[in-house]
C-alpha positions in Angstrom: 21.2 44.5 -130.6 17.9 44.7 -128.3 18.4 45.1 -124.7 19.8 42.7 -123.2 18.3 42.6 -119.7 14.7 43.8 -119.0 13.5 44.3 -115.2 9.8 45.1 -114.8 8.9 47.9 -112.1 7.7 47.0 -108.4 4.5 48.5 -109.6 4.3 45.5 -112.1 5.1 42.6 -109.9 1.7 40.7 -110.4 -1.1 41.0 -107.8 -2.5 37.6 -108.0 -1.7 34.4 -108.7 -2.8 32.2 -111.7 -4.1 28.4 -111.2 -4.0 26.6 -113.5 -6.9 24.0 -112.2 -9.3 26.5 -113.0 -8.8 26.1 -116.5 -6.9 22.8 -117.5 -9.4 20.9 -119.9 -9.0 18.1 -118.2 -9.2 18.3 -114.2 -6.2 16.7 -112.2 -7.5 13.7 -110.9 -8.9 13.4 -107.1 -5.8 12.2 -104.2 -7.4 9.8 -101.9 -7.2 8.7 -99.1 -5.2 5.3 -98.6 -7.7 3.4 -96.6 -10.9 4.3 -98.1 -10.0 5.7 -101.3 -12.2 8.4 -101.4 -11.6 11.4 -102.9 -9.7 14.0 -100.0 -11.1 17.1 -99.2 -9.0 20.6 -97.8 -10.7 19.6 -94.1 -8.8 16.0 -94.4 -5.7 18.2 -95.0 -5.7 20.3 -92.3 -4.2 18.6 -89.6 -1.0 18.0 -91.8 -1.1 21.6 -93.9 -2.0 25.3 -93.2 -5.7 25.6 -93.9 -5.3 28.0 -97.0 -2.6 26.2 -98.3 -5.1 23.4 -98.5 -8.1 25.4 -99.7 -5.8 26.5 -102.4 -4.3 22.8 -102.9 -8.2 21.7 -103.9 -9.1 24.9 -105.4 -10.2 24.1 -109.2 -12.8 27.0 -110.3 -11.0 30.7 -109.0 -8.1 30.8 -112.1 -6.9 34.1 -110.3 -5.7 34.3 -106.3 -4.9 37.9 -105.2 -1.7 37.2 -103.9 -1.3 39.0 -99.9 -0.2 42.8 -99.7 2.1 41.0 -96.8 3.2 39.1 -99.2 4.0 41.1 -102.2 5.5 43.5 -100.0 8.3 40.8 -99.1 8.5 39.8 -102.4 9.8 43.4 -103.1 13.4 42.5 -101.6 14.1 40.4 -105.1 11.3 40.6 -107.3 10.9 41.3 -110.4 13.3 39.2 -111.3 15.3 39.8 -115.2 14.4 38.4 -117.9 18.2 37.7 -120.0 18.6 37.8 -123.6 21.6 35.0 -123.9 23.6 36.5 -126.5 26.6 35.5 -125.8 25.5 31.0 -125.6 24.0 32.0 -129.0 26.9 33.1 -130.5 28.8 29.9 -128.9 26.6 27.8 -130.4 26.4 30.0 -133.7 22.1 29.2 -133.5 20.1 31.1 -135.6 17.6 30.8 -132.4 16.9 33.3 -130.0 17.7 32.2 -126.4 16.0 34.3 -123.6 16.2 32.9 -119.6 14.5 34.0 -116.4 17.3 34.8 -113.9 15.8 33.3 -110.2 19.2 33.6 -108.8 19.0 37.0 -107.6 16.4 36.2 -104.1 18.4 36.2 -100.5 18.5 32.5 -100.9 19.9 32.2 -104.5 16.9 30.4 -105.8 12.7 30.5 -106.7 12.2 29.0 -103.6 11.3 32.0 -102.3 8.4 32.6 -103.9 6.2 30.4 -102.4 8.1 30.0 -99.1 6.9 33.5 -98.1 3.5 32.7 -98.7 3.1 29.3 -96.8 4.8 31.4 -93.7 2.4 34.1 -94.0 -0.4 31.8 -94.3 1.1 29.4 -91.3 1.5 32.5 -89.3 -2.0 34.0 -90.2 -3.3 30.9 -88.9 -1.6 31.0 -85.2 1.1 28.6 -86.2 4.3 29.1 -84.1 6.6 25.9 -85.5 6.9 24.7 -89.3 8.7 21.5 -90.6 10.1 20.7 -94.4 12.6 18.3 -96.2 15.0 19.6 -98.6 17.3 18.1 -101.1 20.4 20.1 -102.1 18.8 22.7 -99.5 17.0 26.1 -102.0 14.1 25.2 -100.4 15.4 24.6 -96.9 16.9 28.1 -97.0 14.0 29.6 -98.1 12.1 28.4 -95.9 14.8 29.0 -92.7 14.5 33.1 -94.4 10.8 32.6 -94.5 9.8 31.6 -91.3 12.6 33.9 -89.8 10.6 36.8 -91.4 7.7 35.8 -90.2 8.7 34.8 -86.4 8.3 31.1 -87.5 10.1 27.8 -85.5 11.7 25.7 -87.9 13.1 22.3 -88.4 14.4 21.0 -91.8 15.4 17.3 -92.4 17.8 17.3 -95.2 18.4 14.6 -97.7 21.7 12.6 -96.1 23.5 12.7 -98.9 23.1 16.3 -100.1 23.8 17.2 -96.2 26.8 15.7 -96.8 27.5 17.2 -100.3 26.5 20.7 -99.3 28.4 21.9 -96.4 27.8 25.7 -97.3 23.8 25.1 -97.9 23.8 23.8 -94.3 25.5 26.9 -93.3 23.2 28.7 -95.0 20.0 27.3 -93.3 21.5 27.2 -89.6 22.1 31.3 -90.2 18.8 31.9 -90.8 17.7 30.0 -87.7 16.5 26.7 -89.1 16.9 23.0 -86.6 18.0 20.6 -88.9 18.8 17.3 -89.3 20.3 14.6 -91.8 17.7 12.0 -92.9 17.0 9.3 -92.7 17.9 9.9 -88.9 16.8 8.1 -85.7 14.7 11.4 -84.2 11.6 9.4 -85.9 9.4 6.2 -86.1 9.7 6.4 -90.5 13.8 7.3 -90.1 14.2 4.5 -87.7 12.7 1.9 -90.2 14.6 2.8 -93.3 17.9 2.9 -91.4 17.1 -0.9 -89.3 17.0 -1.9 -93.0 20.1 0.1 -94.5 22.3 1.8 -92.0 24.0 3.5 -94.9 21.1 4.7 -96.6 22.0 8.2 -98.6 18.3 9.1 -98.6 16.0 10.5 -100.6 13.0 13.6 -100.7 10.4 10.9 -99.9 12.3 9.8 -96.6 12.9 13.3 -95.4 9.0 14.0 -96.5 8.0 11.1 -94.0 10.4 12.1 -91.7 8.8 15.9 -91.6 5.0 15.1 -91.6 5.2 12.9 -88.5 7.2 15.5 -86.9 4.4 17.7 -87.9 1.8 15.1 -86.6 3.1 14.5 -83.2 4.1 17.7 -82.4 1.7 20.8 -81.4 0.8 23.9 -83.2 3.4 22.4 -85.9 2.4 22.0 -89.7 4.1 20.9 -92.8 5.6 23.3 -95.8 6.7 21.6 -98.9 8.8 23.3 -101.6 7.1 21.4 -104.5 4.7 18.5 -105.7 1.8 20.2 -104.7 -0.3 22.4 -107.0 -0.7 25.0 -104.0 2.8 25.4 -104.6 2.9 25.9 -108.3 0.5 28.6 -107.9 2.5 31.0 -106.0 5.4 30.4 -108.5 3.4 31.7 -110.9 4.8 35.0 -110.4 7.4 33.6 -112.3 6.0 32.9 -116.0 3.6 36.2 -115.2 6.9 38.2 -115.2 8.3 36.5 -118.1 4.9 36.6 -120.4 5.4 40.9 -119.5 9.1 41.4 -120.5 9.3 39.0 -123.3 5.8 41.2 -124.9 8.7 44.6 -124.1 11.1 42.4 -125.7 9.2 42.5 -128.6 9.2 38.4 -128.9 7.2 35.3 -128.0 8.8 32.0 -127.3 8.1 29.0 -129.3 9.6 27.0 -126.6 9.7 27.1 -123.3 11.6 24.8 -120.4 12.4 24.2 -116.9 13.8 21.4 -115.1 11.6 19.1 -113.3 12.2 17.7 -109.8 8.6 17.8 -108.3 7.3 21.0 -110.9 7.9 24.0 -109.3 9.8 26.1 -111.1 8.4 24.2 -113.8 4.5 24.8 -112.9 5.8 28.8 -112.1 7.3 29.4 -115.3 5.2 27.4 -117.9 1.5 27.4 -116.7 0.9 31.1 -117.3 2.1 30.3 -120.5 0.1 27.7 -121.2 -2.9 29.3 -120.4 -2.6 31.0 -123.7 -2.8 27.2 -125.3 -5.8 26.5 -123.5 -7.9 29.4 -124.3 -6.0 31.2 -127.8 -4.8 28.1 -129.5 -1.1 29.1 -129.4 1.5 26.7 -130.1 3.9 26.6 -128.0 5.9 23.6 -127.0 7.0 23.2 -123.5 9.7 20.6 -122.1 10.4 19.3 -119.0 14.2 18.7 -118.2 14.5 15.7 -115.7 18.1 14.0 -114.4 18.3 10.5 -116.2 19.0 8.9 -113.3 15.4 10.2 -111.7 13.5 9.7 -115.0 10.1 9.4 -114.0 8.3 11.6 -116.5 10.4 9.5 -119.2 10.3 6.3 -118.5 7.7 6.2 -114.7 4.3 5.2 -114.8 1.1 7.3 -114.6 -0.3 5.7 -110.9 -1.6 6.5 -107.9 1.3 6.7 -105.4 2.1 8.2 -101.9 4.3 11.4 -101.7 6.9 9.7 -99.4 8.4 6.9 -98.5 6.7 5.8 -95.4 2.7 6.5 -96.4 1.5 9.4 -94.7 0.4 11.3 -96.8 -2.7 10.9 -99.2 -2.2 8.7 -102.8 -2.0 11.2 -105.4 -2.2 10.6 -109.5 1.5 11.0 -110.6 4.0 9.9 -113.2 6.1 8.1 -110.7 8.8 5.9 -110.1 7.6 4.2 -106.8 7.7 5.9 -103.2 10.2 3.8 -102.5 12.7 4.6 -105.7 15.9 6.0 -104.0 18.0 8.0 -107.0 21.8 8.0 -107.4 23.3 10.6 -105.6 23.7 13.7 -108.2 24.3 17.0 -107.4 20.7 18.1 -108.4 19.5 17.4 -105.2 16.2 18.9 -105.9 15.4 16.6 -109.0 16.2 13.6 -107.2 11.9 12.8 -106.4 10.3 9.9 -106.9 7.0 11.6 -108.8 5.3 14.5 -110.3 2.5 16.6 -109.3 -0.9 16.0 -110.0 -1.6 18.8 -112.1 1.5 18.8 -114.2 1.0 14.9 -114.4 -2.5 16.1 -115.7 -1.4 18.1 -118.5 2.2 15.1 -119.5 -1.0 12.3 -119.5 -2.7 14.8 -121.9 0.2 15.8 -124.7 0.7 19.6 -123.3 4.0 19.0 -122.0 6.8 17.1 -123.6 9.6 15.9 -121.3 13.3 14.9 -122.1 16.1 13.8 -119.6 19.5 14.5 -119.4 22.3 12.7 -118.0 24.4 14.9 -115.2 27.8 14.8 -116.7 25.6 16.7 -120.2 23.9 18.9 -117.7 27.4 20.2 -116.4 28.3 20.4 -119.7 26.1 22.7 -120.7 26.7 24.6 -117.2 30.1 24.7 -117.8 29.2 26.5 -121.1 26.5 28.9 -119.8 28.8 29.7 -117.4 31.9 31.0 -119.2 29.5 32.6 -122.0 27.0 34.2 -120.0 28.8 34.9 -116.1 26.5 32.8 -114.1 27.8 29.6 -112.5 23.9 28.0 -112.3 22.2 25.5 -110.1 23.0 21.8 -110.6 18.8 21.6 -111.5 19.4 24.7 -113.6 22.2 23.2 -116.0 19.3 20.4 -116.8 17.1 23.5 -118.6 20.2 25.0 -119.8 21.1 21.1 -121.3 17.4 21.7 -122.9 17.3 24.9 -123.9 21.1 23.9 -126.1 19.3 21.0 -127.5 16.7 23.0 -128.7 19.0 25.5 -130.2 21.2 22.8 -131.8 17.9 21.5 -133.4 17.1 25.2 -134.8 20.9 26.0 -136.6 20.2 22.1 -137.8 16.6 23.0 -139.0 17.7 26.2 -140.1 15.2 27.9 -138.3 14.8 31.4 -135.7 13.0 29.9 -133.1 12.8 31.8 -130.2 13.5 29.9 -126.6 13.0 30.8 -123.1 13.9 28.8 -120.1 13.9 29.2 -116.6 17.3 29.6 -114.6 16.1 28.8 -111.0 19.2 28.9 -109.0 22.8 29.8 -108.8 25.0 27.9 -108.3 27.7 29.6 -106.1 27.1 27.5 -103.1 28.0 24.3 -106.1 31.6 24.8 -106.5 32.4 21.2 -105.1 30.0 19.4 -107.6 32.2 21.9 -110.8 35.1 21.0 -109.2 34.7 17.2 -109.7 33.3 17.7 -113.2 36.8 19.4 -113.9 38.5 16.6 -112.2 37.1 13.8 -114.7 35.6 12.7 -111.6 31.7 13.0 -111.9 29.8 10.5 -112.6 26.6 9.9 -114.8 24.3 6.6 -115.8 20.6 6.3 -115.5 18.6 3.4 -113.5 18.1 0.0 -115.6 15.1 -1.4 -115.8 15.4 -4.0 -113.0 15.7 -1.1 -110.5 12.5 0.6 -111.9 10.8 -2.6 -111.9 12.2 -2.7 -108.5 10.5 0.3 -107.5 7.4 0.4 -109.1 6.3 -3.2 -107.9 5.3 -1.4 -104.4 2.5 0.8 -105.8 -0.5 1.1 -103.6 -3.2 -1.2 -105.2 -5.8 1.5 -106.8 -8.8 0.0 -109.2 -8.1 0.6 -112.2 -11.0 2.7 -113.1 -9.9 5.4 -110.4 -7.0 6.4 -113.1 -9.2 6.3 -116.1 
């Protein structure tokens, strides 16, 4: 048997960052701005975002970023991260495939988060920034960004999805140690929070509330700006470190996956792990398939529309070209509180439109399934977003032993899922619950789209 576990030296830990922009065939459409509809540009971002952050957002000819010394340096507490050969799942599901996974567990904060949480700080502290505001959903990225800004001698105030406030107790914990302010959302601290609760006092909430929520906080409050965990192509690009990593220790593995898959909230861990992958489509004709693994009851790369939509619920922020399910789409209330987002990011949405990217979705009571059974084969106990990739990566293999053939599979495990145990304990119990939207409720939600002429999606 090869080896099982393969951890690249600090020496490798890559020293840029690869966008994808730069080289995508076709470019991600333009976001615009709401009123006038012309195209935005990194100055029109500024008073919301961190100037690089927004140079980056826009950037579409440098395919290579050096990534901060700073930076890197802090990125030495976890990174590189292992690269797993599964062994163990492939023997439980006797697979002639070979299953490989990207273990993001092991940061501070449990999660990839921290990849581009460090860099947003540096850059917001860089810039003279002394406060920083976010949403979260089941709360990886709100503790990354609580550890981030701590780091970097950062204010910060998180507003957290109600409903995985209330599911997560230890998450919240986990946050309010490393410093962060936060609060549940929607809440009545502002104007976009008031409104959604005057309308439904026992809203459970969603990312796009808690994003509204955050960028007026951000907009009324000085010398504050707005980090976001995903969505935005600036933040796929500093999770590129991930796939990087992965493309070295699966070439000392001696291997090359045919497939490759992440789950799919807003694309980070997706963009991180796939895109330096894909690179290798663009510009050496590989083959490789890659799948996006969304919840079925958030299924907007399934069964959403490509459109022109805002990022949150109340319509700060610009219209950007998504596969969306409408800003105002709140999901049931799974335990993969980071897939619960109304849309995609442009570029990812980009390269779905184009036939790149396939996407599949799974319902949560067969992504705790297959978490269940990662779990007990392989040690971890992963992330409720996780178990939607593992849920892939097991379809996949089920397809190889049918198709008799040695495919070899990689797939990202973003998270642990340690700070979970309520959300297993319920699946044990018979308790969980699955289902998907119909399609009155997507109707429902897509009917509010922002009226864009056609020709700006074509």
């Amino acid at each position: 048997m090869k080896q099982k576990k393969i951890i690249l030296p600090e020496s490798e830990i890559p020293t840029e960052w690869y966008n994808i922009q730069a080289e995508m065939p076709t470019k991600p459409l333009p976001m615009l701005d709401p009123k006038s509809l012309r195209p935005i540009t990194a100055e029109d971002l500024y008073p919301i975002f961190v100037e690089e952050s927004a140079r980056q957002e826009l950037n579409q000819s440098d395919a290579w970023i050096a990534i901060p010394e700073e930076v890197r340096e802090k990125y030495r507490m976890y990174r590189s991260t292992p690269l797993v050969r599964a062994n163990e799942l492939e023997r439980a599901l006797d697979t002639p495939a070979h299953i490989y996974f990207k273990d993001e567990g092991g940061s501070p904060c449990g999660s990839h988060k921290l990849n581009s949480a460090l860099a947003q700080a540096y850059y917001a502290k860089e810039q003279g920034v002394t406060n920083v505001t976010t949403e979260t959903g089941a709360g990886q990225w709100g503790s990354a960004l609580s550890l981030a800004s701590r780091i970097f001698g950062l204010e910060c105030a998180i507003y957290q999805v109600r409903v995985s406030y209330e599911q997560k107790p230890s998450r919240r914990t986990m946050m309010q140690v490393y410093g962060a302010q936060l609060t549940p959302s929607p809440s009545m601290s502002t104007r976009a929070g008031k409104d959604v609760l005057t309308r439904d006092p026992d809203n459970p909430g969603s990312l796009g509330m808690a994003i509204s929520e955050a960028i007026e906080l951000a907009r009324t409050t000085p010398n504050t700006k707005y980090l976001l965990g995903s969505v935005m192509n600036h933040v796929g690009l500093h999770q590129t470190v991930i796939g990087l990593e992965a493309e070295r220790q699966m070439a000392l593995a001696g291997e090359q996956p045919d497939v490759v898959i992440a789950c799919f909230g807003g694309g980070s861990n997706f963009s991180g792990m796939i895109f330096p992958f894909l690179r290798h489509t663009f510009c050496d004709d590989a083959t490789t398939r890659y799948i996006a693994v969304e919840p079925s009851s958030c299924p907007k790369l399934t069964r959403g529309r490509f459109a022109y939509d805002y990022g949150d619920e109340a319509g700060y922020t610009p219209l950007i070209p998504m596969y969306t399910l409408g800003h105002s789409f709140v999901p049931s209330a799974i335990h993969a509180g980071g897939l619960r987002y109304h849309g995609g990011g442009s570029a990812f949405s980009q390269l779905l439109r184009d036939g790149y990217i396939e996407a599949m979705d799974v319902d949560q009571i067969e992504s705790f399934r297959a978490g269940m059974l990662f779990a007990r084969t392989e040690g971890i106990i992963p992330a409720p977003e996780s178990c939607h990739a593992i849920a892939g990566a097991i379809r996949e293999a089920e397809r190889c032993k049918r198709e008799a053939k040695a495919e070899t599979i990689l797939f990202c495990l973003s998270g642990h899922g340690q700070l979970e145990i309520s959300a297993y304990e319920q699946f044990i119990r018979h308790t969980l619950t699955g289902g998907s939207p119909t399609d009155e409720e997507l109707r429902a939600g897509l009917s509010d789209l922002p009226e864009v002429p056609a020709c700006a999606i074509n």
